[in-house]
C-alpha positions as a Markdown table, in Angstrom:
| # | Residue | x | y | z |
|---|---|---|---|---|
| 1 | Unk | -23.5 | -3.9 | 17.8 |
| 2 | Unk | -20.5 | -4.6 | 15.6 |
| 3 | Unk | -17.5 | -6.2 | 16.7 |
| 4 | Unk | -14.2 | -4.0 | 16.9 |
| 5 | Unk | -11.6 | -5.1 | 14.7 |
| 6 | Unk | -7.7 | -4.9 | 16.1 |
| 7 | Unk | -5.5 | -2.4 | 14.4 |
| 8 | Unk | -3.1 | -5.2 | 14.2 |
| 9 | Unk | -4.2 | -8.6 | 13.3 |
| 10 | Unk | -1.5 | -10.1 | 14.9 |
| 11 | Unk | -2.7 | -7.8 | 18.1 |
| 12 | Unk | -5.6 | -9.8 | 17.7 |
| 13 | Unk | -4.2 | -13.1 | 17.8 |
| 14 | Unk | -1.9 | -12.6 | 20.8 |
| 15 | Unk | -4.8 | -11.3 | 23.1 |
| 16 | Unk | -5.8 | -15.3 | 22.2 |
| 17 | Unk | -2.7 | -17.3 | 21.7 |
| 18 | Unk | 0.3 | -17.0 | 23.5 |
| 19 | Unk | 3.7 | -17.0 | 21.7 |
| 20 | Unk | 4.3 | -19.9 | 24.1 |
| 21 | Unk | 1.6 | -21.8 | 22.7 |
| 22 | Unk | 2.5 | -21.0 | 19.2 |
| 23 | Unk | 5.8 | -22.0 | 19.8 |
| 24 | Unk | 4.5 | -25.4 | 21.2 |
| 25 | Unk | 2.7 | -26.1 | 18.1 |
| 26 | Unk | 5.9 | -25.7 | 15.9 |
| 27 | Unk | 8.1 | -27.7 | 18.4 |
| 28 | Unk | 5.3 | -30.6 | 17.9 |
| 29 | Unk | 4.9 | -30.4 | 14.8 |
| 30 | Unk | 8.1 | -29.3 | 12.3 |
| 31 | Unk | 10.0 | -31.4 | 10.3 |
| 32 | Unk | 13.8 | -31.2 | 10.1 |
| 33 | Unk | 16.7 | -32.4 | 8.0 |
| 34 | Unk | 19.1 | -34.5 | 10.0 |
| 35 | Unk | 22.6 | -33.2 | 10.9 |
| 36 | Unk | 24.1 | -36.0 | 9.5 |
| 37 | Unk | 22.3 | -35.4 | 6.2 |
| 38 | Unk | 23.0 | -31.3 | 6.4 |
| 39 | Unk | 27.0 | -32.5 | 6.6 |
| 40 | Unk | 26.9 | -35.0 | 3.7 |
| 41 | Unk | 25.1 | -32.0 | 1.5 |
| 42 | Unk | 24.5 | -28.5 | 2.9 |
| 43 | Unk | 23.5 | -27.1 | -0.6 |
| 44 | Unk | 21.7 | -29.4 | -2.9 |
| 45 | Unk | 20.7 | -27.4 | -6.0 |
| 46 | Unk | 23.9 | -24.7 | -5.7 |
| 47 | Unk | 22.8 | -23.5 | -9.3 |
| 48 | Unk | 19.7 | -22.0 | -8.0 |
| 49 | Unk | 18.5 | -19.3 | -6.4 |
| 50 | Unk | 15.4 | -17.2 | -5.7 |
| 51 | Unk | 14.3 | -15.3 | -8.8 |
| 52 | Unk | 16.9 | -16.9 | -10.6 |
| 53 | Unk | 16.0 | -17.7 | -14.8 |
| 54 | Unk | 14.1 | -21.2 | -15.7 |
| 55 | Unk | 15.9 | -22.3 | -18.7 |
| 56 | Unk | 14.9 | -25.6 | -20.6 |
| 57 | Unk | 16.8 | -28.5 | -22.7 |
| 58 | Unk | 19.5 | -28.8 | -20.3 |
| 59 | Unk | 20.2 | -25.0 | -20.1 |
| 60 | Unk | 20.6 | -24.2 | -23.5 |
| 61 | Unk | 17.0 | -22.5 | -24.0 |
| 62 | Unk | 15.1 | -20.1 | -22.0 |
| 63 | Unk | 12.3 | -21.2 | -20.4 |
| 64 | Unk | 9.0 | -18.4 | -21.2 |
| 65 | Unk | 5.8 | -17.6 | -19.8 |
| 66 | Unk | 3.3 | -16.1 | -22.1 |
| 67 | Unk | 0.4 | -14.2 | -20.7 |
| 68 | Unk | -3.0 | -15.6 | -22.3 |
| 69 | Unk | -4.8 | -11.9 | -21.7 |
| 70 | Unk | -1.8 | -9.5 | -22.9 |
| 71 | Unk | 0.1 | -11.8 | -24.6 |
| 72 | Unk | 3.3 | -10.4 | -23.0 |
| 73 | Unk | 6.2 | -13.1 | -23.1 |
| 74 | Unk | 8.7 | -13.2 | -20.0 |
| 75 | Unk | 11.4 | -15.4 | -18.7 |
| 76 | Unk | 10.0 | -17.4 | -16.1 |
| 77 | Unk | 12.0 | -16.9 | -12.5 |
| 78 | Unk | 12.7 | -19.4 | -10.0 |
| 79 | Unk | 9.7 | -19.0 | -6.7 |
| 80 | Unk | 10.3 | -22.0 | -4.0 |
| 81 | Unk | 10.6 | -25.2 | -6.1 |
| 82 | Unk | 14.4 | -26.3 | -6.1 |
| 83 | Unk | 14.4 | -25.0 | -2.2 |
| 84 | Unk | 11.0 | -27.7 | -1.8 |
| 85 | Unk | 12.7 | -30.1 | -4.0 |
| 86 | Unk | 16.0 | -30.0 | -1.9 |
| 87 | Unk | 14.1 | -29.9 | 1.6 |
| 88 | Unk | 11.6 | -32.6 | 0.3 |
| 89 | Unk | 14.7 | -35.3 | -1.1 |
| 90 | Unk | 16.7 | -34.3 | 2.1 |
| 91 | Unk | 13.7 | -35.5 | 4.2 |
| 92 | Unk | 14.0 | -39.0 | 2.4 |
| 93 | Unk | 10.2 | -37.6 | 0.8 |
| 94 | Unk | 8.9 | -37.3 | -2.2 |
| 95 | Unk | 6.5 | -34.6 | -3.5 |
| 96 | Unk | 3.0 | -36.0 | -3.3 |
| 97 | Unk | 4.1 | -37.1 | 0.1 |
| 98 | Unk | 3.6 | -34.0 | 2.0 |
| 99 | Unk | 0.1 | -32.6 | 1.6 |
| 100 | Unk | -0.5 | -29.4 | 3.3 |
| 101 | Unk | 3.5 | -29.0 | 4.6 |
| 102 | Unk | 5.3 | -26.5 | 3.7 |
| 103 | Unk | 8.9 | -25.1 | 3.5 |
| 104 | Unk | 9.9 | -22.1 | 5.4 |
| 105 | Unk | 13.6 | -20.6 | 5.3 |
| 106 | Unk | 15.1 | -20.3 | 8.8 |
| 107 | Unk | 17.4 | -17.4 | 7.6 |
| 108 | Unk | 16.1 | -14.5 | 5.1 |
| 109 | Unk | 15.1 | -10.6 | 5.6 |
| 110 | Unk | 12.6 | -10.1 | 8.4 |
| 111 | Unk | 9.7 | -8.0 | 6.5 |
| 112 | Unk | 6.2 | -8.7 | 7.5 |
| 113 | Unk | 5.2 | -6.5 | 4.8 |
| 114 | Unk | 7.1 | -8.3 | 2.1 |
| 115 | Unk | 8.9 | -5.1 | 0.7 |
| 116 | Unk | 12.3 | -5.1 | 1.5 |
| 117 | Unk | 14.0 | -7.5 | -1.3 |
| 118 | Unk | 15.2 | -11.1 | 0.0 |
| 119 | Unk | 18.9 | -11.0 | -0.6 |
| 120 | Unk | 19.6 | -13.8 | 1.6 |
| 121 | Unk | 17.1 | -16.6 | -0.5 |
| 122 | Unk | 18.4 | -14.9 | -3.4 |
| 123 | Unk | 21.5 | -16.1 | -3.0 |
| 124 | Unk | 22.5 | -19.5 | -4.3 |
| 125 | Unk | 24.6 | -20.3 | -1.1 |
| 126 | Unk | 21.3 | -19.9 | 1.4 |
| 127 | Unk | 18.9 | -20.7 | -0.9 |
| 128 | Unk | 18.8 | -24.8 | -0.9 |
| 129 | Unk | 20.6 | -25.1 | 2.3 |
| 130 | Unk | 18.7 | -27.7 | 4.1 |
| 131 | Unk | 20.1 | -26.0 | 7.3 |
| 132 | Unk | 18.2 | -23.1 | 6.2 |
| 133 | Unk | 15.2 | -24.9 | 6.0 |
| 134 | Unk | 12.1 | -26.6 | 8.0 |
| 135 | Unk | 9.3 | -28.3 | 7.2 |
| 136 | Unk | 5.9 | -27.2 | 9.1 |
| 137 | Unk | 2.6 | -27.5 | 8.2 |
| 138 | Unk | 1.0 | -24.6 | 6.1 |
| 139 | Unk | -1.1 | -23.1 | 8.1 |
| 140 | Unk | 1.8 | -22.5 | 10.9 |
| 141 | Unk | 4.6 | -21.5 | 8.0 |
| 142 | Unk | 2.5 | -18.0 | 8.4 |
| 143 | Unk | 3.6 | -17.3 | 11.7 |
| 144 | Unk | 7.4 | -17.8 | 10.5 |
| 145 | Unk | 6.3 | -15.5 | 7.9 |
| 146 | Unk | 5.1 | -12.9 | 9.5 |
| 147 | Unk | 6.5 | -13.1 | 13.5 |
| 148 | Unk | 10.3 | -12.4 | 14.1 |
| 149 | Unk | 10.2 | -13.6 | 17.6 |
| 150 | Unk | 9.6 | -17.1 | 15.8 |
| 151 | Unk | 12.0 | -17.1 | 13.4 |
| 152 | Unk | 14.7 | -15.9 | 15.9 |
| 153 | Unk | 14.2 | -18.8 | 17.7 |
| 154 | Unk | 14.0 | -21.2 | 14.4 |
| 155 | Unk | 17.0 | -19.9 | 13.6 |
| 156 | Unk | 17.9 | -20.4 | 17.3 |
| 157 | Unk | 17.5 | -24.2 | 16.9 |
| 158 | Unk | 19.1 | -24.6 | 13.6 |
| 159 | Unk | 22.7 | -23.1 | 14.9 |
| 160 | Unk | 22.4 | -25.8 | 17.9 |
| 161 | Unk | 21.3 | -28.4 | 15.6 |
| 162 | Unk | 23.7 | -28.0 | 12.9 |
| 163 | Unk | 26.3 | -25.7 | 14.3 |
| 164 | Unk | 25.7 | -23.2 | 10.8 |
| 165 | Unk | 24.3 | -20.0 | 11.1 |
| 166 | Unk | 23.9 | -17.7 | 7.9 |
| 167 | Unk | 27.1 | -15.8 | 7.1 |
| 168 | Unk | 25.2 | -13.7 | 4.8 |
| 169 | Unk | 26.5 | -9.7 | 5.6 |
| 170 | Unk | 23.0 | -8.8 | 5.8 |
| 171 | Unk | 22.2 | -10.8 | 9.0 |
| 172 | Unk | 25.9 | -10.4 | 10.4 |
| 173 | Unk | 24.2 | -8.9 | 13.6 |
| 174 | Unk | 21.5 | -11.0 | 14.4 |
| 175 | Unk | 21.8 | -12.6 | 17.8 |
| 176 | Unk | 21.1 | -16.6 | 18.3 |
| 177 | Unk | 21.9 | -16.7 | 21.8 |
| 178 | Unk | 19.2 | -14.4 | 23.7 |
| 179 | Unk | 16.2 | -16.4 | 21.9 |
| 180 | Unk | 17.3 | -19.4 | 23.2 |
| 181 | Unk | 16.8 | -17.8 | 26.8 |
| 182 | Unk | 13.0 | -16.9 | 25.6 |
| 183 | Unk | 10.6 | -18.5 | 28.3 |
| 184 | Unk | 8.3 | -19.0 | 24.9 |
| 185 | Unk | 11.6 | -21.5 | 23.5 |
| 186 | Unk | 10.7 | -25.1 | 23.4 |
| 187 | Unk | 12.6 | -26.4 | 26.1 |
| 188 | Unk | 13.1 | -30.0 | 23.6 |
| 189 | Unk | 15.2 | -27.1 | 21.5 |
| 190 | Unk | 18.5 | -27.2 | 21.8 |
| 191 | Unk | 20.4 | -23.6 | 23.2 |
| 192 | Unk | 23.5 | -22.9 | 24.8 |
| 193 | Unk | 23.4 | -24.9 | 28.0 |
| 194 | Unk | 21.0 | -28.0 | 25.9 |
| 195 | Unk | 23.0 | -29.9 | 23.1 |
| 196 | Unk | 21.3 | -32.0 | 21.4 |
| 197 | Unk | 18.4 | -31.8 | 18.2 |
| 198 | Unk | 14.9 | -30.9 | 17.8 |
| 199 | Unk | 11.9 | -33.4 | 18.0 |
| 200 | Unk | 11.1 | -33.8 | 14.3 |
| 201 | Unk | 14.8 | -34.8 | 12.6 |
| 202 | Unk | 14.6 | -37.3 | 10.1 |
| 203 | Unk | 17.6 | -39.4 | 10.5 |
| 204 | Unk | 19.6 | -40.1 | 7.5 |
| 205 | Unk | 18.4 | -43.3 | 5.8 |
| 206 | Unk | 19.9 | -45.3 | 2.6 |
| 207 | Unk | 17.1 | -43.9 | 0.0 |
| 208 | Unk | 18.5 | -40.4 | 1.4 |
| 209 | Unk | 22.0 | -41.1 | 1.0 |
| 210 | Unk | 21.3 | -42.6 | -2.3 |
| 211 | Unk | 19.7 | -38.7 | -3.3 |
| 212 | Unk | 22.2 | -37.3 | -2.2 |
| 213 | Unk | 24.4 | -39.7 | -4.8 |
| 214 | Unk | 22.2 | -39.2 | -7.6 |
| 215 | Unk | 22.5 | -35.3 | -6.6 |
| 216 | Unk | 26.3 | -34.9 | -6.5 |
| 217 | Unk | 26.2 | -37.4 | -9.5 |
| 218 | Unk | 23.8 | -35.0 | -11.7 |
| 219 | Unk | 26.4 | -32.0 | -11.0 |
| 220 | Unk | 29.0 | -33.4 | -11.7 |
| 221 | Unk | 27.7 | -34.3 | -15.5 |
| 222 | Unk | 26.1 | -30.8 | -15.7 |
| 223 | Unk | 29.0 | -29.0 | -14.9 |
| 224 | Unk | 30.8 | -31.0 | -17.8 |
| 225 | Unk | 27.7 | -31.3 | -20.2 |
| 226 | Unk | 25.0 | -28.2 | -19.5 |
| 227 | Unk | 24.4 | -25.8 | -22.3 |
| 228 | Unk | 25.6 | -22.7 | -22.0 |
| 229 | Unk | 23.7 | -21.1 | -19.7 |
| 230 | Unk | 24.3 | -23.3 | -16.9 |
| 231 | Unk | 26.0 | -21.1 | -14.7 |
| 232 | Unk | 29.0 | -22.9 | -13.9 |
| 233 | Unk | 31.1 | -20.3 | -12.0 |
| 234 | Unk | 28.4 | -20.1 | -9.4 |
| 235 | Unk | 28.0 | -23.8 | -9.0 |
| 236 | Unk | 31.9 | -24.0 | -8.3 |
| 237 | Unk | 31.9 | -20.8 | -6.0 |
| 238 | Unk | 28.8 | -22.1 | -3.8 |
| 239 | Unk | 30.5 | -25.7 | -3.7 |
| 240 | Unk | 33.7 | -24.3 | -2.9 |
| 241 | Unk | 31.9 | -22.2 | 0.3 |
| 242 | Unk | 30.5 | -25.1 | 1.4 |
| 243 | Unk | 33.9 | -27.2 | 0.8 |
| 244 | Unk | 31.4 | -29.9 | -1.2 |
| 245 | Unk | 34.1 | -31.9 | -3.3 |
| 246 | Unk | 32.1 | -33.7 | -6.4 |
């Protein structure tokens, strides 16, 4: 006799893991920027953005991708890699230290289904803000993916941690208080009547501070020296928001 399969997968998962227990593993187990850090440099790569344009030699060529089997050419868009690079540097890591961890955005468009078009990652204010952001390891970043009730209380956490929620228009009525009040939220989370951080912050440490120099140095010549499709008016708007002086 066959075994039924759930109409639901994620029907199928509850009936053997609580969202308590799920939630324990991501208390145990994420990674997240220091305040300290956040306030130093909320937005770290301000000229980026989620399907933004690669461009090469300092901005002043596009950057292609040429299909091998059709031999169609197109301008190759920006995925995760400047929101991993900014989470990575911001957790005093570098790339080949974190095998198997993953980024995961706190704030975007809740769409198991991946239809609906991610206006909040797509914008260059959101995109690298290490507020925004947690580390976790892969095989959990799907439940954040794919389960609202955990990124409500992600998102939860980071307005407790870092006093920021998103103030993108699209989210304007999402509510950070009730998850707090979940019996499934980690009660080492911060919430309304619990200040305080998350297990898991990194504090801020010299080689991180000295990123975040090399950071604010690097935009400072780009803004000056880029070619010209460095998109300077963004960088200034997205460091104005933020109230980031270079």
């Amino acid at each position: 006799m066959s075994a039924k399969i759930a109409a639901d997968g994620l029907d199928a998962l509850r009936a053997e893991l609580s969202l308590a227990e799920i939630m324990r593993l991501i208390e145990r187990t994420a990674r997240w920027v220091a305040p300290e850090t956040f306030r130093l440099l909320p937005v770290w790569y301000p000229e980026h953005s989620r399907r933004g344009l690669f461009y090469k030699s300092n901005w002043s060529e596009p950057q292609l991708n040429r299909n091998r089997q059709t031999g169609v050419t197109v301008h190759k868009h920006e995925g995760n890699l400047y929101a991993n690079k900014a989470l990575t540097h911001a957790l005093g890591l570098r790339g080949d230290d974190r095998p198997n961890w993953s980024c995961c955005h706190i704030w975007g468009i809740d769409d198991a289904t991946y239809a609906s078009t991610n206006l909040i990652v797509q914008d260059p204010r959101y995109y690298s803000c290490v507020a925004n952001m947690v580390l976790l390891p892969t095989p959990l970043k799907a439940f954040t993916d794919v389960m609202p009730e955990v990124k409500a209380m992600l998102r939860t956490c980071a307005f407790y941690t870092y006093g920021w929620r998103c103030g993108h228009d699209a989210v304007a009525a999402v509510d950070i208080e009730a998850p707090g009040n979940d019996p499934a939220y980690p009660a080492n989370w911060p919430n309304a009547d619990r200040p305080g951080s998350p297990p898991g912050v990194v504090p801020l440490s010299s080689s991180i501070r000295r990123d975040i120099d090399r950071r604010l140095q690097r935009l400072r010549y780009d803004l000056e020296h880029a070619g010209p499709f460095y998109p300077r008016e963004q960088v200034r708007a997205v460091l104005d928001y933020w109230h980031i002086t270079l």
